[in-house]
N, C-alpha and C positions, 0 to 999 in steps of 0.2 A: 474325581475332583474333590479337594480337600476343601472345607466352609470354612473361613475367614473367623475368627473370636465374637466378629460384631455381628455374622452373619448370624452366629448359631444364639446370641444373646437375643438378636430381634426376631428368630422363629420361635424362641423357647418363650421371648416375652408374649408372640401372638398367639403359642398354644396356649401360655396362661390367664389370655385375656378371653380367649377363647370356652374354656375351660368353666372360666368364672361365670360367662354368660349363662354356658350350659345349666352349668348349678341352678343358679334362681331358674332360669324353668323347668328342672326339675324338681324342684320343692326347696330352694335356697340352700343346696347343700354346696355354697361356694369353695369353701375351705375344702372339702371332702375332694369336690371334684378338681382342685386345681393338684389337691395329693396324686389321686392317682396319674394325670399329666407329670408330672414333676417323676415321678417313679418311672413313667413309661418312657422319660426322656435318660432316666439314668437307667436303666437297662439297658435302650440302645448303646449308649458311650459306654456301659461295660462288655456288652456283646463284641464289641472291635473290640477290645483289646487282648493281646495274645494270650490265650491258653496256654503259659506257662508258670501259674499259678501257683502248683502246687495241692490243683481240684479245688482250690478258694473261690477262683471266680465262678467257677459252676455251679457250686454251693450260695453264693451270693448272688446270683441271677435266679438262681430256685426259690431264694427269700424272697427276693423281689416279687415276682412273680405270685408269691405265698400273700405279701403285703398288699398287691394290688387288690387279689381276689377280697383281702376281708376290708379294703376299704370301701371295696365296691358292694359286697353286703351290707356295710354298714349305712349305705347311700341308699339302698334299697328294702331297708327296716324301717329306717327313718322317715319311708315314701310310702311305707304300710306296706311293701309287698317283699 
């Protein structure tokens, strides 16, 4: 089943409100943490889409994946550990 434009805007808006909660209890890293949401949500929508790239999108879900990990260290410097 295919999500509707409005659907996937009102999940993506409640994983970024979600997101933002998250931050401030972990030490207000709002910004930090609505990034890596926002990354996790753009991996999946490049995950679908055909592997006829050219090895671009493999290479570009590998970024992603690269950029998650160092925002998520940087959330976890920032929290002393």
């Amino acid at each position: 089943m295919k999500l509707s434009s409005a659907a996937r805007r009102l999940g993506l808006g409640a994983a970024l409100t979600a997101g933002i909660g998250i931050g401030y209890a972990l030490g207000a890293q709002p910004h930090m943490t609505a990034t890596v949401t926002m990354l996790q949500s753009a991996r999946a929508e490049l995950a679908q889409a055909t592997p006829n790239k050219g090895g671009h999108r493999e290479r570009a879900l590998a970024l992603i994946d690269q950029a998650i990990g160092e925002v998520r260290a940087g959330i976890a410097f920032a929290a002393g550990g």
